[in-house]
C-alpha positions in Angstrom: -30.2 -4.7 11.4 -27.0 -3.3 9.5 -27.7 -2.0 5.8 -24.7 -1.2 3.9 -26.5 -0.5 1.1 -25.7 3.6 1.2 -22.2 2.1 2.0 -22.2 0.4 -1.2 -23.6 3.1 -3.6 -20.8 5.2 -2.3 -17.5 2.6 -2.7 -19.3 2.1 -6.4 -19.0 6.1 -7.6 -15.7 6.0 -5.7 -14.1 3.4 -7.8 -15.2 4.7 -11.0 -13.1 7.6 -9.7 -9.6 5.9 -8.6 -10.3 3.8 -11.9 -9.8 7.1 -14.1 -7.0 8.7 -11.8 -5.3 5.7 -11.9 -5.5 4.9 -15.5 -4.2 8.8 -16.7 -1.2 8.4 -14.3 2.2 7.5 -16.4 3.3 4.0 -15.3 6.8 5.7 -14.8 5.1 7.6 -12.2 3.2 5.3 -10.6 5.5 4.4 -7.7 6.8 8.1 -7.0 5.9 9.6 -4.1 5.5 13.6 -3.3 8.2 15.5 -2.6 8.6 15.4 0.8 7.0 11.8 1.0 3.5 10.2 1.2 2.0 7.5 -0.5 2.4 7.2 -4.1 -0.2 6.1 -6.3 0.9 2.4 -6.2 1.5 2.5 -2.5 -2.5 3.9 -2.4 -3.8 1.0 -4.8 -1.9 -1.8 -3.8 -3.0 -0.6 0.0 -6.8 -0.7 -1.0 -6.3 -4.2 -2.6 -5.0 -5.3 1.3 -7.8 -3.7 2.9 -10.4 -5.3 0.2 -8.6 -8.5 0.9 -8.9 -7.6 4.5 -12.9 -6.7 4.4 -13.6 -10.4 2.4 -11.5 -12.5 5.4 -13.9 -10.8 7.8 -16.8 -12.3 6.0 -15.1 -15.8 5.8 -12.8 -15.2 2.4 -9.1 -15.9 2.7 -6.6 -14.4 4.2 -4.6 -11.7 3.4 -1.0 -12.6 2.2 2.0 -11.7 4.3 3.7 -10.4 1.3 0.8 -8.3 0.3 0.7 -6.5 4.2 4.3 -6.6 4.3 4.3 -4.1 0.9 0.6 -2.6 0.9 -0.3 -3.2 5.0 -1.5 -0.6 7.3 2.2 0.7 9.1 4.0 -0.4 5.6 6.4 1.8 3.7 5.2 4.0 1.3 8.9 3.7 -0.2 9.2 1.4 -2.5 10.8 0.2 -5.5 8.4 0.0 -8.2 10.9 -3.2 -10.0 10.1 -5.0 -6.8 6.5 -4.4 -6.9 3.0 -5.2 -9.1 2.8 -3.1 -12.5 -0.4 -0.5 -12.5 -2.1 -2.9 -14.8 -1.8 -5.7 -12.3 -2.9 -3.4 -9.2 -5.8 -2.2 -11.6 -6.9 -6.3 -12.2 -6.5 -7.3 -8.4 -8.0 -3.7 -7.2 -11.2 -4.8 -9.7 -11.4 -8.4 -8.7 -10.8 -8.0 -4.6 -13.4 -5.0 -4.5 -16.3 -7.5 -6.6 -14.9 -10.3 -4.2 -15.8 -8.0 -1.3 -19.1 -6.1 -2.6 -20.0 -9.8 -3.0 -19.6 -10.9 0.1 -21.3 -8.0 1.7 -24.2 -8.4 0.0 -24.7 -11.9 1.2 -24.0 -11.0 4.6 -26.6 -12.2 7.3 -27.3 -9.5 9.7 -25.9 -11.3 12.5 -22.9 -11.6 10.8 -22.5 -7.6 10.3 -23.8 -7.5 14.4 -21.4 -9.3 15.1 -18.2 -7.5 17.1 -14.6 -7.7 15.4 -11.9 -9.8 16.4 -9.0 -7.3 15.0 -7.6 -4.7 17.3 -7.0 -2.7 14.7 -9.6 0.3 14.7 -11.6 -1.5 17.2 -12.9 1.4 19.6 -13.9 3.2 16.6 -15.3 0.3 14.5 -16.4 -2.3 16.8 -18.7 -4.8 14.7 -17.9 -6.2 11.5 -20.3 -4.0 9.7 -18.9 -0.9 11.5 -15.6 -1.6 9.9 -17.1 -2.6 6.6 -18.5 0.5 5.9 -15.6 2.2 7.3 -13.7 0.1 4.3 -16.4 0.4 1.8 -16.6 4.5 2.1 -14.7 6.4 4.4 -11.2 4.2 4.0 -11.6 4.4 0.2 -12.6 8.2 0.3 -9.5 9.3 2.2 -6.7 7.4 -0.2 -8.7 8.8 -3.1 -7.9 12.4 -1.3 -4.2 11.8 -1.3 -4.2 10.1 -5.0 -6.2 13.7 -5.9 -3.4 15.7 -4.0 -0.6 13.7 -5.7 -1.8 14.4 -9.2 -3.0 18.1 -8.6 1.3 18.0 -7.6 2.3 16.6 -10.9 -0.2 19.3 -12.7 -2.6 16.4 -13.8 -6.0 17.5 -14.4 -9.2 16.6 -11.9 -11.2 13.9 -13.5 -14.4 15.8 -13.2 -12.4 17.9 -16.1 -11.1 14.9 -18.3 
């Protein structure tokens, strides 16, 4: 039987953490990206809202918007123009609310439901049940965009937030 429960404990420390490097990030910054490219910091948050939207529809929630993948999705372009996209503040609200939506949903889960084998292609050899790939988004997937939002402050000389 699938216990995400370590899974959980993990996504919950790493939010308090995007929570504080997101909210010491200048707004003016937020959709600049490293020189060289990458993902900027709203690229990063507006792509974990997508794949919190996308853990939910597994477990029978709605959709993700066509908009939303379109601007956030796996493949998307981390270029974008911040006049044409969700403030900070917004990202921060639909970041909070997806992730509860989610954490919710997972915790209501049946086993069989977690057992059960994805329909997505995407990631499928490496995650191949729907509790595979929730953990996946619940720990690792969170873990690596909060690597790249740590490598695009260190660039702009912001402090750690184990310092702050």
């Amino acid at each position: 039987m699938p216990n995400l429960e370590g899974e959980l404990r993990l996504n919950a420390v790493m939010r308090s953490m995007l929570q504080k490097m997101i909210q010491t990030i200048a707004d003016e910054q937020f959709y600049s990206q490293l020189a060289g490219g990458g993902n900027s910091p709203g690229w990063i948050l507006g792509h974990l809202v997508v794949v919190n939207r996308f853990g939910h529809a597994m477990l029978g929630g709605p959709a993700v918007a066509q908009h939303e993948l379109a601007t956030f999705g796996p493949g998307s372009s981390p270029e974008l123009n911040a006049s044409q996209c969700p403030t900070k503040e917004e990202l921060l609200a639909a970041e909070q609310e997806t992730a509860s939506a989610l954490i919710a949903a997972v915790e209501q889960a049946e086993p069989s439901v977690l057992e059960a084998p994805r329909q997505s292609p995407l990631l499928q050899k490496e995650f191949p049940t729907v509790g595979n790939m929730l953990a996946h988004i619940l720990a690792s997937h969170l873990s690596l965009h909060i690597g790249q939002l740590s490598a695009w402050r260190r660039s702009r000389g912001l402090p750690s937030i184990l310092q702050v």
